[in-house]
FITORGU-63396 format. One record per residue (C-alpha): residue in three letters; x, z, y. Coordinates in steps of 0.02 Angstrom, whole numbers, plus 50000, padded with zeros to 5 digits. Example, Ala and Ser with C-alpha at 12.3 -4.5 7.8 and 13.67 -1.06 7.14 Angstrom:
! residues 2
ALA	50615	50390	49775
SER	50684	50357	49947
This chain:
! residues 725
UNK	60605	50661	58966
UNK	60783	50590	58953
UNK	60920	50518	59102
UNK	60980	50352	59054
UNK	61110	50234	59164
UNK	61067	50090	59278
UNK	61188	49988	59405
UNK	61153	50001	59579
UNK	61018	49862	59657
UNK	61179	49784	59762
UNK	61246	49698	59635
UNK	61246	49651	59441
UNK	61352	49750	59338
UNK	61387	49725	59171
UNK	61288	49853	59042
UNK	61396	49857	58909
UNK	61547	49889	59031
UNK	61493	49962	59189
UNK	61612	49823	59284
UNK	61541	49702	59410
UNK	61588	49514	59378
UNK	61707	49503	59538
UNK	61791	49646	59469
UNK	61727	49775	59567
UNK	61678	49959	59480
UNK	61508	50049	59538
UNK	61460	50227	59506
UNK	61306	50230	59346
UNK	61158	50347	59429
UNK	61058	50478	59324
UNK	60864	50405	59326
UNK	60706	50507	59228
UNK	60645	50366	59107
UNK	60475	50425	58996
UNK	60524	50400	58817
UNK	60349	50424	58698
UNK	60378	50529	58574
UNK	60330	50487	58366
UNK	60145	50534	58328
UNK	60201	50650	58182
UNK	60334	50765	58297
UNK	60168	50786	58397
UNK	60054	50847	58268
UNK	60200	50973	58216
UNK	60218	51037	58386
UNK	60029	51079	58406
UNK	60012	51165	58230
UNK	60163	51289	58286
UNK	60072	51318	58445
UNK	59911	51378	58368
UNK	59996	51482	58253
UNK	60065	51607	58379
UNK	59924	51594	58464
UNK	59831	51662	58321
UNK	59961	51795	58286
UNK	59945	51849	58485
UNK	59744	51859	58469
UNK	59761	51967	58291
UNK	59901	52083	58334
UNK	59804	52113	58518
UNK	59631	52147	58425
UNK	59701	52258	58326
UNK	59801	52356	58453
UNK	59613	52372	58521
UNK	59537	52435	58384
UNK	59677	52567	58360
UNK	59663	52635	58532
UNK	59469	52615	58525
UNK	59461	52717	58358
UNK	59558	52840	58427
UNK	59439	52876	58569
UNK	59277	52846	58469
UNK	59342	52954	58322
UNK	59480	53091	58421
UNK	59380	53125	58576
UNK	59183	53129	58634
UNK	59129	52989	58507
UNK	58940	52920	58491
UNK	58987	52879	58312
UNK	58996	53037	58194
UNK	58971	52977	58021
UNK	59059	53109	57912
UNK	59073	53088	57716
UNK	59087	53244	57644
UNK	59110	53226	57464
UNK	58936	53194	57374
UNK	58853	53256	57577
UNK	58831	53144	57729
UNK	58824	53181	57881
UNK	58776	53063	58034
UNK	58772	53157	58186
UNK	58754	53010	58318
UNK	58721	53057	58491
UNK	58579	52936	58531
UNK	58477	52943	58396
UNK	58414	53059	58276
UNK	58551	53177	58165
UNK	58535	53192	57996
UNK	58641	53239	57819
UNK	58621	53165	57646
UNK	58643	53249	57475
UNK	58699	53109	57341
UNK	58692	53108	57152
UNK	58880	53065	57178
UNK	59015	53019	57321
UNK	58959	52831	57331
UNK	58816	52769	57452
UNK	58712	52688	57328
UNK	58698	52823	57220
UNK	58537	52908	57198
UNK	58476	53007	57366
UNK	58446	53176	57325
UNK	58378	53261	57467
UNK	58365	53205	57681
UNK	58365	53306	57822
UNK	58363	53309	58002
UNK	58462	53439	58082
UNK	58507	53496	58227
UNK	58328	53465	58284
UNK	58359	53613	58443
UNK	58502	53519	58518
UNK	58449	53403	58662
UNK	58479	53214	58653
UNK	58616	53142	58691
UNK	58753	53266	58686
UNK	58932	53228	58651
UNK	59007	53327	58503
UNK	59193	53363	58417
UNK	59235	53357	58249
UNK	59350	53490	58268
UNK	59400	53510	58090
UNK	59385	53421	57939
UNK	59474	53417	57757
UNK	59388	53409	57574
UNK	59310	53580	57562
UNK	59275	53616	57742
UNK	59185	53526	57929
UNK	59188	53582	58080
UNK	59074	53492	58210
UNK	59031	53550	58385
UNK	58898	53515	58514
UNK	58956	53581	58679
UNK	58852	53699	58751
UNK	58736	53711	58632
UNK	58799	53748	58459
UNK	58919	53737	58308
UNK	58908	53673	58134
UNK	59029	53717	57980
UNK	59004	53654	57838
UNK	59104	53729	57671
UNK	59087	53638	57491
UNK	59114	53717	57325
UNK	59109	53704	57150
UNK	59042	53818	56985
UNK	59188	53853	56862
UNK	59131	53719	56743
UNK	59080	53592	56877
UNK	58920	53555	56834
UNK	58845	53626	56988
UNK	58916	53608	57186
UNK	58861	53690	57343
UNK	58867	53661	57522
UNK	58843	53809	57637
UNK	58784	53765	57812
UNK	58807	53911	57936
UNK	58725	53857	58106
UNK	58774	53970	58266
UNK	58687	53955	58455
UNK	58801	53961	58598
UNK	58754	53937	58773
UNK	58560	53882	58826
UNK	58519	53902	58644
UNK	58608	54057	58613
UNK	58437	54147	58577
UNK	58312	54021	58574
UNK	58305	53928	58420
UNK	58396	53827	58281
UNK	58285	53707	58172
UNK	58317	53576	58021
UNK	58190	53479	57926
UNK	58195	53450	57727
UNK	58103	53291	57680
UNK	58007	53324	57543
UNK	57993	53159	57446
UNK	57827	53125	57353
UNK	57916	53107	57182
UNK	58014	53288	57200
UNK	57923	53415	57158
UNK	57954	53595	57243
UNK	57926	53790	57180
UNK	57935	53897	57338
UNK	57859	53985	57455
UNK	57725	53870	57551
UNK	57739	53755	57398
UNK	57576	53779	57318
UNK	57559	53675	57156
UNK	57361	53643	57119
UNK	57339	53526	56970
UNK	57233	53403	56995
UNK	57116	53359	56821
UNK	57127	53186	56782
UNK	57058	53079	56602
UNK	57213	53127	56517
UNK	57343	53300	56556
UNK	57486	53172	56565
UNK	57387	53079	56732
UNK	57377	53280	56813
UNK	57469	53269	56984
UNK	57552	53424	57093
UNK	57466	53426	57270
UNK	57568	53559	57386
UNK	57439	53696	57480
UNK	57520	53626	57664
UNK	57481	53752	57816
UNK	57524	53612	57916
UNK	57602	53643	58115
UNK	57605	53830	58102
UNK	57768	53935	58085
UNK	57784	54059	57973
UNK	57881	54218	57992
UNK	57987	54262	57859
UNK	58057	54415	57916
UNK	57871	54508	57917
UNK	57755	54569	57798
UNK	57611	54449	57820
UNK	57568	54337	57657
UNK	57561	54153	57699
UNK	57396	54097	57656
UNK	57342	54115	57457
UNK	57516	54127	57433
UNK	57605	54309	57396
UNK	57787	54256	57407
UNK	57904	54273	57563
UNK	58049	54204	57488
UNK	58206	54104	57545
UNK	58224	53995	57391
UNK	58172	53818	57341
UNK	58184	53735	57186
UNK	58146	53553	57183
UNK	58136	53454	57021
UNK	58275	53342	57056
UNK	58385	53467	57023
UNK	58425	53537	57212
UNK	58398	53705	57266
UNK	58391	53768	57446
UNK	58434	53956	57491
UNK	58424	54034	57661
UNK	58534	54197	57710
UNK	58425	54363	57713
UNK	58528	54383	57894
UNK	58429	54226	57967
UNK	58279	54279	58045
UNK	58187	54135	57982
UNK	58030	54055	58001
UNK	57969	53894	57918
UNK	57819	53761	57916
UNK	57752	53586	57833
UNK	57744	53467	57942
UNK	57691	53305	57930
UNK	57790	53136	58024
UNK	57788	52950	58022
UNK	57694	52986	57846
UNK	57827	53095	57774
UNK	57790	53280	57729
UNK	57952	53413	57794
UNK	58001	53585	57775
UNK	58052	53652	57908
UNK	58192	53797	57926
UNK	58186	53886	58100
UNK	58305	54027	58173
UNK	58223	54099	58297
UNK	58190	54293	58372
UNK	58016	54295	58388
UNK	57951	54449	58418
UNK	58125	54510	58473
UNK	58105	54691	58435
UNK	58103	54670	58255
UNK	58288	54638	58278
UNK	58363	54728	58420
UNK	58357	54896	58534
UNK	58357	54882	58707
UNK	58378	54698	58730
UNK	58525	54677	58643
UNK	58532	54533	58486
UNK	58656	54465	58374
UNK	58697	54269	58416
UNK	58557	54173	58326
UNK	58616	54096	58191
UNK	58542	53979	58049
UNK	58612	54002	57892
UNK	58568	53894	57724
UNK	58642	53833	57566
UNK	58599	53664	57472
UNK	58661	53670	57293
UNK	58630	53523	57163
UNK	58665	53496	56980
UNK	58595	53355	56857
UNK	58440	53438	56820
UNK	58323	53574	56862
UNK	58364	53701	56727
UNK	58560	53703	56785
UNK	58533	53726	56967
UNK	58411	53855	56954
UNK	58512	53961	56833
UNK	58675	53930	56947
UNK	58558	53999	57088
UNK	58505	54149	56989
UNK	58705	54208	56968
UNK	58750	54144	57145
UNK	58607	54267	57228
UNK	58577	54395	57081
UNK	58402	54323	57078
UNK	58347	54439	56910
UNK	58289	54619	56866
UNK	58438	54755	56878
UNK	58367	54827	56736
UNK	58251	54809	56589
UNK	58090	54892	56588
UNK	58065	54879	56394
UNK	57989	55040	56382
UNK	57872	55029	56537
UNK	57657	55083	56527
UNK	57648	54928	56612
UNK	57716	54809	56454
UNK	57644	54963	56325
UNK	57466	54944	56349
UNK	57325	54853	56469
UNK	57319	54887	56660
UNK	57149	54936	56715
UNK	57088	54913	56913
UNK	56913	54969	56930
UNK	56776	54875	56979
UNK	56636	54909	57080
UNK	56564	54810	57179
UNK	56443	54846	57332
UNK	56468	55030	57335
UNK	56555	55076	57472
UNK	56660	55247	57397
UNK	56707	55278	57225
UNK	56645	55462	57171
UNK	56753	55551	57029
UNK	56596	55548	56925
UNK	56587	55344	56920
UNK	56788	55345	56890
UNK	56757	55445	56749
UNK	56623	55356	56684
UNK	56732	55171	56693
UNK	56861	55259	56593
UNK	56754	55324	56451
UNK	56676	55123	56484
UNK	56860	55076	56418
UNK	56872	55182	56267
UNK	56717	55136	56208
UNK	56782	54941	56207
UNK	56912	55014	56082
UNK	57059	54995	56183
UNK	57187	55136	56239
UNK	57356	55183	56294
UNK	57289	55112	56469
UNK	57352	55097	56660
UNK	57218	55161	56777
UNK	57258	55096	56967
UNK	57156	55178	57082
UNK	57139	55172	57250
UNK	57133	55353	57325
UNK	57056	55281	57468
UNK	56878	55225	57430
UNK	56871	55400	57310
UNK	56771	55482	57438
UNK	56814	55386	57575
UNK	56959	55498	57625
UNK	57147	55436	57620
UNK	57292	55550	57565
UNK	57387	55456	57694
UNK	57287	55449	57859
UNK	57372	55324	57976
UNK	57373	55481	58131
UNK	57456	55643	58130
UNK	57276	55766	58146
UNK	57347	55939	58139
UNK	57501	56043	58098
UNK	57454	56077	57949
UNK	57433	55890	57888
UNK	57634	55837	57943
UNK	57682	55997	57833
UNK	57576	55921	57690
UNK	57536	55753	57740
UNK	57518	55663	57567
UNK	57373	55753	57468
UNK	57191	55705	57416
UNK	57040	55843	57375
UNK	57048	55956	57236
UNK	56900	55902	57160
UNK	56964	55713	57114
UNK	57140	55782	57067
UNK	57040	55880	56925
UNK	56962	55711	56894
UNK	57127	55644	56881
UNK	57201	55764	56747
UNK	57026	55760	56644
UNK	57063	55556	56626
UNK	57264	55594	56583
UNK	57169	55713	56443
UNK	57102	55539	56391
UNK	57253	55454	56371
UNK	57255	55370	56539
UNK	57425	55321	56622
UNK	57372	55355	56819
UNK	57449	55234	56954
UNK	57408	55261	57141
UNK	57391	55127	57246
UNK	57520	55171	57415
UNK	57457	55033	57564
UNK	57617	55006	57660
UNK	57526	54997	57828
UNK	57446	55166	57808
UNK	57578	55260	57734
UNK	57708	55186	57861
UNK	57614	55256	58001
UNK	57592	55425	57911
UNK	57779	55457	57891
UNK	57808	55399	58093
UNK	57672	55525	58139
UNK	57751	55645	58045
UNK	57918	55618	58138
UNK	57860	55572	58324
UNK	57756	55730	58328
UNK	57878	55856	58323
UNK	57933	55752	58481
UNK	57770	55775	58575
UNK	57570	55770	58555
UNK	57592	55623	58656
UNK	57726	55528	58572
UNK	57702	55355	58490
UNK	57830	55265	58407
UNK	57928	55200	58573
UNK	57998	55404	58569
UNK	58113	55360	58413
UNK	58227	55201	58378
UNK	58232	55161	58222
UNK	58390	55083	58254
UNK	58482	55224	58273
UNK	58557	55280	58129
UNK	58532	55464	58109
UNK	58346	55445	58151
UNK	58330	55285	58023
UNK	58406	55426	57899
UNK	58269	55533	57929
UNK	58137	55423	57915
UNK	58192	55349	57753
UNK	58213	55547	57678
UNK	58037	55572	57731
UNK	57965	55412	57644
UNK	58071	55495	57468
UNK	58025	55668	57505
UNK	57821	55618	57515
UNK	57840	55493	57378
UNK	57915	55623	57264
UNK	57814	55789	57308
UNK	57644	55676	57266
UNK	57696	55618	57109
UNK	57757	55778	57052
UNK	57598	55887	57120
UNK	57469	55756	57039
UNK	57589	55684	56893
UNK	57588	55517	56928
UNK	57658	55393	56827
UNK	57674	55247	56938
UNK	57631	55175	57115
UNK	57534	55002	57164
UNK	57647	54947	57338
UNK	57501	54870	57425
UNK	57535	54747	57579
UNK	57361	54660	57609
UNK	57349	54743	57777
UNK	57541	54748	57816
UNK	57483	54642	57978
UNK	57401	54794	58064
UNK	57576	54864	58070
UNK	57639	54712	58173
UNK	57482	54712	58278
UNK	57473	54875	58357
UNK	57639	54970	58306
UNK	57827	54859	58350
UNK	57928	54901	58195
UNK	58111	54839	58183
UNK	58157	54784	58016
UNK	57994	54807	57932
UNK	58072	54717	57781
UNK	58200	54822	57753
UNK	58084	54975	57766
UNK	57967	54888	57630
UNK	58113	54845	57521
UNK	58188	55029	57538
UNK	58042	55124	57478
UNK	58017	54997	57335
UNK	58182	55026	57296
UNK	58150	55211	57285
UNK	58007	55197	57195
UNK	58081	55068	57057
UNK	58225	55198	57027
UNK	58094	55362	57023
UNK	57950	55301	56906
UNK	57963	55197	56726
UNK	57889	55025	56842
UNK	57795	54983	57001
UNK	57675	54867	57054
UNK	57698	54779	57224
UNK	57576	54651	57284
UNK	57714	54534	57385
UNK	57884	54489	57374
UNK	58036	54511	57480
UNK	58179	54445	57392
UNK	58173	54587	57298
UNK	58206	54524	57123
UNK	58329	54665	57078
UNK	58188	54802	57082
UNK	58112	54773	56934
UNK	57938	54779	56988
UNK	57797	54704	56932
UNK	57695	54578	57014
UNK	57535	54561	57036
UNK	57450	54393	57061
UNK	57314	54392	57201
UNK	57134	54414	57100
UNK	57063	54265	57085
UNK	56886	54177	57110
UNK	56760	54200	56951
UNK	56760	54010	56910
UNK	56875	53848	56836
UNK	56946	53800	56989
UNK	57118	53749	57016
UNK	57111	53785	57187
UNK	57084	54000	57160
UNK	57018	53993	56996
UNK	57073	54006	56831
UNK	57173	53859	56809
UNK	57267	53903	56944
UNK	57348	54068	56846
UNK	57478	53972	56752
UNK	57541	53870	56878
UNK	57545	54055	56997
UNK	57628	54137	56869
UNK	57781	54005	56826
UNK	57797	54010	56997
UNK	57834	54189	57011
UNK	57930	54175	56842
UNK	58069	54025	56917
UNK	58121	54118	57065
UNK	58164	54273	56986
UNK	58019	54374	56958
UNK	58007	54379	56760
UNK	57867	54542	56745
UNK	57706	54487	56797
UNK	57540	54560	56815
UNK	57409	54417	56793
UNK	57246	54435	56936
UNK	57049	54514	56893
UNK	56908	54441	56958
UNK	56876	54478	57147
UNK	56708	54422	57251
UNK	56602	54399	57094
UNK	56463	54268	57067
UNK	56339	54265	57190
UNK	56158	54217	57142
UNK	56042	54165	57299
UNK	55867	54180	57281
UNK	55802	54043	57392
UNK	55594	54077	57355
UNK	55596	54256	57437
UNK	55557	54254	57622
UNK	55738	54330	57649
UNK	55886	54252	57558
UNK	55947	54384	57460
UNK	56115	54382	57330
UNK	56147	54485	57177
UNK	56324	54520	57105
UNK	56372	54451	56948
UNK	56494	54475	56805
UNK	56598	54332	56756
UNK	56511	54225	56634
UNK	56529	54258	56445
UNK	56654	54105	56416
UNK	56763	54116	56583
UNK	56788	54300	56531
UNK	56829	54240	56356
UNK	56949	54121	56413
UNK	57052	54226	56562
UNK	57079	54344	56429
UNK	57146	54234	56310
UNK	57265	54163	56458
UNK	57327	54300	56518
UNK	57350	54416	56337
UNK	57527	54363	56321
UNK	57579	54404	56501
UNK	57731	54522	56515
UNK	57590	54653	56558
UNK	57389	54641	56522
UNK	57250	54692	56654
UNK	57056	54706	56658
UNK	56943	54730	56804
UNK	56786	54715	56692
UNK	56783	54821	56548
UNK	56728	54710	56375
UNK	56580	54829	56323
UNK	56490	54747	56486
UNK	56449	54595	56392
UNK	56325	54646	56251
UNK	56319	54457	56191
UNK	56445	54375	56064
UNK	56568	54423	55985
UNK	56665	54468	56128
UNK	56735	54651	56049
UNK	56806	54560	55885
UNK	56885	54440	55995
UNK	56961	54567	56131
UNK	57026	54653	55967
UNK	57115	54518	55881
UNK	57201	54469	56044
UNK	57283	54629	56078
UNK	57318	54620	55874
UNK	57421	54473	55907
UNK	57504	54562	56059
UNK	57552	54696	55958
UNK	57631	54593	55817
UNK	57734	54504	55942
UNK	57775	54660	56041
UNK	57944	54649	55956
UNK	57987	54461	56031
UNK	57905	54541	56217
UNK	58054	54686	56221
UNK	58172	54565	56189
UNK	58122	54447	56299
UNK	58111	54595	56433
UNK	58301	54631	56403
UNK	58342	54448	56414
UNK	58262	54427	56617
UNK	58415	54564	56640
UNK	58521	54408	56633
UNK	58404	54276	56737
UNK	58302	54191	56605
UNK	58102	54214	56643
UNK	57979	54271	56539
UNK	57872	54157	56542
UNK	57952	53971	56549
UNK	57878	53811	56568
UNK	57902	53674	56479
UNK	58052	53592	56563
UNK	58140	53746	56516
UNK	58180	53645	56352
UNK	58190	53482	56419
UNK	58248	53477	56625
UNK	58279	53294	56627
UNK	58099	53237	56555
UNK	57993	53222	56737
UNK	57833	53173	56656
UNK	57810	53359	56585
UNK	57869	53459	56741
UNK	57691	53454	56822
UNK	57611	53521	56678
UNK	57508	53682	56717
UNK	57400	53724	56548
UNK	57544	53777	56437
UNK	57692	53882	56452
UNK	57846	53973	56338
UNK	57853	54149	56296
UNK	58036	54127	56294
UNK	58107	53968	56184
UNK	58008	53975	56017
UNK	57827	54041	56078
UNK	57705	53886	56136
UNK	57538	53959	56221
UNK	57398	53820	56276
UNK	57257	53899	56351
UNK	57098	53815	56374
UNK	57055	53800	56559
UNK	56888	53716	56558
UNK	56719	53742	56565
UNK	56642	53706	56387
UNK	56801	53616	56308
UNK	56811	53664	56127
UNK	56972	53547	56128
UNK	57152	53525	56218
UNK	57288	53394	56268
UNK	57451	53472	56200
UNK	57623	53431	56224
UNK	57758	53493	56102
UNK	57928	53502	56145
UNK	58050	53432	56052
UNK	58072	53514	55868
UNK	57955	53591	55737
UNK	57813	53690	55775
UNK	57694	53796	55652
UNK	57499	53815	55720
UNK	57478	54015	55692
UNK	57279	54005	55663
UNK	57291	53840	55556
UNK	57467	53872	55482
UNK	57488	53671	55524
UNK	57670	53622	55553
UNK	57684	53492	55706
UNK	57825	53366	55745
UNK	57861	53423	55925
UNK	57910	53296	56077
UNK	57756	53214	56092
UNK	57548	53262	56145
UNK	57431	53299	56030
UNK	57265	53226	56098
UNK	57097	53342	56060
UNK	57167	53466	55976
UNK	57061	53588	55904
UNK	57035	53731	56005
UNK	56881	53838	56002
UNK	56805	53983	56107
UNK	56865	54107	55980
UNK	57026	54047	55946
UNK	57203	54050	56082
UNK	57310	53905	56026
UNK	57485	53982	56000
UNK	57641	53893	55918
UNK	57762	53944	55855
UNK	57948	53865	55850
UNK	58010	53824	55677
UNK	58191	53875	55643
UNK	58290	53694	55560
């Protein structure tokens, strides 16, 4: 718009002049005129106006997303995705929480191991990241509970931990605390509920693990009751990825399998229970669920970080033990209801007629004449003042088979003794006292109860001069059932303990975490045929088990129920007990010779057929020679390497050979391949990697590869031996 001049409509005025022809001057008036501008100023004007306003829309969304970060990420946000070094956590409010363990810090690397946590916590509720810097998170669920989260690292690096300490506040400040492990299909998992039955396929290579799942039920960790077939109550997992899982002996934990949307879960539960186990009068400790996940690049590494991060090994060696010297005998007889002294006798002069001696004889005082040394109820005065003893008549019984070269071991059942010693105490209380009149938690009476236990345990060995005790738990149930007994753990691990520091070795049936005792383990009897599901190819696979998390000196199971014949053309279906069969027998032997210790339930000079004496002979021959190795493999498990190894002891990155069940190390340079099945006269053998000399044959065999059909008859054990370079 621009103001040009113009002469008034009066008259005609001269433009170039602004004088009128007659002379006369007017006054030029301001008038708005529309000029068009050029096309090209135009264009320019428009490009400069879209420019700011593209500068005005970025700087404002980005103000935005400042102040909206700030309030998603500083306040109450419904976004919580924390990375954590090589752990993530997602802990969004509206749907379901979870962490992930990486190979390494990027997201595409290789997932390691899912859970869902913080199953307990009701959905949605807001939470606070309260703290968070490289080694440490802090994340909080108001009212409900509290997550840190610490990170470290082993002094070389190769292995790194994340410890996850859960506490209740509020509404679930007793209740409960739950996460859930996904256990992929392609891990597999030694632990306890992780059963691994092989399944036989054509070829050993084709076997697959299948987990014994007890699915829906939880599982109490902090009692005494086996879970199932298996014997271990333990708060360790080892998964073949290379992660380990460890739960704090202060959690009072329970756990189940689970099955959802097709996945299979372990899940870890805080939670009181039965609250007496863990408190007087009504009073508890906040609950609190307490775990770590550890991971290295293989199996081998994280396990033996594990061992020195939780002392998961043998205090001491036990190189000079009855138990490793010489075979472990517990007698066998079936369908009679009370063992006389006269049939005792008779089953040990049975064993040194087979030719072997410097034997362990476990017997159960018990079913000797039906009368127990340790009645479960206080009866008279006289039995509190002498409340451990049995009948003079089998303790002469007893010295005539030490005469014979017999070790003697007692068998102690927890249950039974347990009550003795609180009858003992509670009665000088009142004749109507039970065990409400004491707490156990106080600590003066908890004194006296565990000098009883020591006292009882000591005068019995010393009157009868016993050389070791059999801590029995199949019945550890009954104590739950009618009698409410805080801290039954720790009373179990106390007097085995005790007994592991006042004998040369002891025998416990279950364990507790106790892998610093030095015990021996003894692997639940098994059924008298081939199965893998209770039979005899499921000893191996039992026995690594036990081995990997810290158990190195293992007892390997008898024969319990034995065959059962039915006569179906009598008018009344009658059964008759059997002896294993002649090759089963032959075979379990040969399995279970090399064992850190040896034990019989059937003595050899049963079998009148075969060969069977030349063959129990050359066996324990072989023992004998490598006797030597054993010792030093003894003082080794000080230090957290097993016994008995399987094969991805040598090679922890090579998957296809974890799930193999049918062979195992004695130590590095000792291969042993027992034969497993009915009427094979023939194994599938893998070698590890190196040389390896056949002892029988004296063959030398290039190792990291299977040997198909190798020769392997009833006589003979296959055992290997590693070949120095």
């Amino acid at each position: 718009m621009r103001f040009v001049k113009q002469c008034t409509p009066d008259s005609q005025q001269n433009a170039n002049s602004g004088v009128h022809q007659s002379g006369v001057k007017y006054k030029p008036v301001r008038t708005a005129v529309l000029i068009m501008e050029s096309p090209r100023r135009s264009e320019l004007m428009e490009k400069a106006r879209m420019i700011c306003y593209t500068f005005g829309l970025i700087f404002g969304s980005f103000t935005l997303a400042v102040l909206a970060g700030y309030w998603f990420f500083s306040l109450d946000n419904p976004v919580g995705q924390i990375y954590f070094q090589d752990l993530y956590i997602d802990v969004t409010f509206n749907t379901s929480r979870f962490l992930e363990l990486r190979k390494g810090s990027g997201h595409y690397d290789a997932l390691l191991l899912k859970a869902d946590i913080g199953l307990s916590i009701p959905k949605p509720t807001p939470f606070k990241v309260m703290t968070k810097n490289k080694t440490f998170v802090y994340v909080h669920w108001e009212p409900y509970a509290e997550l840190k989260v610490h990170s470290s690292q082993n002094a070389g690096g190769s292995s790194s931990c994340f410890d996850l300490y859960w506490k209740g506040k509020g509404a679930l400040l007793w209740n409960s605390l739950e996460d859930c492990i996904d256990l992929e299909s392609n891990v597999l998992w030694y632990g306890t509920l992780m059963s691994k039955d092989l399944t036989t396929g054509s070829q050993i290579q084709q076997n697959e693990w299948k987990r014994q799942l007890l699915p829906g039920k939880w599982h109490e960790f902090n009692s005494l009751d086996s879970i199932g077939e298996d014997m271990t109550i333990e708060r360790y997992w080892l998964a073949s990825n290379g992660v380990a899982i460890h739960v704090s002996r202060n959690t009072p934990l329970q756990a189940r399998i689970i099955h959802h949307k097709a996945i299979t879960k372990l899940c870890l539960r805080a939670s009181y229970g039965n609250q007496t186990k863990y408190s007087a009068h009504g009073i508890y400790p906040s609950l609190h669920l307490d775990y770590s996940v550890c991971k290295s690049s293989n199996i081998r590494l994280v396990h033996e970080h594990m061992v020195k991060r939780y002392g998961l090994h043998p205090s001491k060696g036990v190189t000079q033990s009855p138990l490793i010297l010489g075979p472990v005998w517990y007698p066998t007889f079936y369908g009679a209801k009370t063992i006389t002294a006269e049939s005792l006798q008779h089953y040990a002069q049975q064993i040194l007629d087979s030719g072997i001696d410097n034997s362990v004889l476990v017997i159960d005082i018990e079913k000797i004449g039906g009368i127990s040394p340790w009645p479960r109820q206080a009866r008279d005065n006289k039995l509190l003042t002498n409340a451990l003893s049995i009948p003079s008549h089998l303790s002469r019984a007893l010295e005539e088979m030490r005469k014979m070269g017999f070790c003697i071991a007692i068998k102690i059942p927890f249950t039974s003794f347990l009550q003795n010693i609180i009858s003992r105490i509670v009665s000088y209380k009142s004749k109507s006292c039970n065990i409400n009149c004491i707490n156990l938690h106080d600590e003066n009476v908890l004194k006296i109860f565990q000098q009883t236990m020591m006292d009882s345990i000591n005068s019995f060995k010393t009157k009868h001069n016993i050389c070791s005790f059999s801590l029995e738990f199949e019945d550890s149930h009954r104590v739950n059932a009618s009698l409410s007994i805080p801290h039954i753990q720790t009373h179990a691990r106390f007097l085995l303990n005790y007994l592991s520091e006042c004998c040369q070795s002891t025998i416990v049936t279950l364990t507790l975490g106790t892998q610093n005792t030095s015990a021996f383990i003894k692997i639940k009897d098994i059924d008298a045929n081939w199965s893998h599901k209770g039979g005899l190819a499921s000893v191996i696979g039992s026995a690594l088990k036990l081995s990997v998390i810290g158990y190195p000196y293992i007892i390997p199971p008898g024969f319990r129920n034995p065959i059962s014949q039915t006569h179906a053309n009598s008018s009344k279906v009658s059964r008759t007990l059997l002896q294993p069969d002649l090759e089963l027998y032959i075979r379990w032997f040969q399995l279970t010779v090399l064992f850190p210790a040896v034990s019989f339930t059937f003595p050899p000079c049963l079998y009148q057929e075969g060969n069977l004496s030349s063959i129990i002979t050359e066996l324990l021959a072989v023992r004998k020679d490598l006797m030597p190795i054993l010792r030093q493999l003894v003082t080794e498990a000080e230090f957290g390497k097993p016994i008995m190894r399987p094969l991805w002891w040598l090679e922890p990155s090579k998957y296809s050979i974890i799930s193999i069940q049918d062979e195992f190390l004695l130590g590095d340079n000792i291969l042993v391949a027992p034969v497993v099945t009915p009427g094979s006269r023939h194994q599938d053998i893998y070698f590890p990697p190196g040389l390896w000399r056949d002892r029988r044959l004296s063959r030398t065999l290039q190792g990291g590869q299977w040997y198909r059909q190798y020769d392997a008859p009833l006589s003979n054990l296959p055992i290997f031996f590693k070949l120095e370079k």
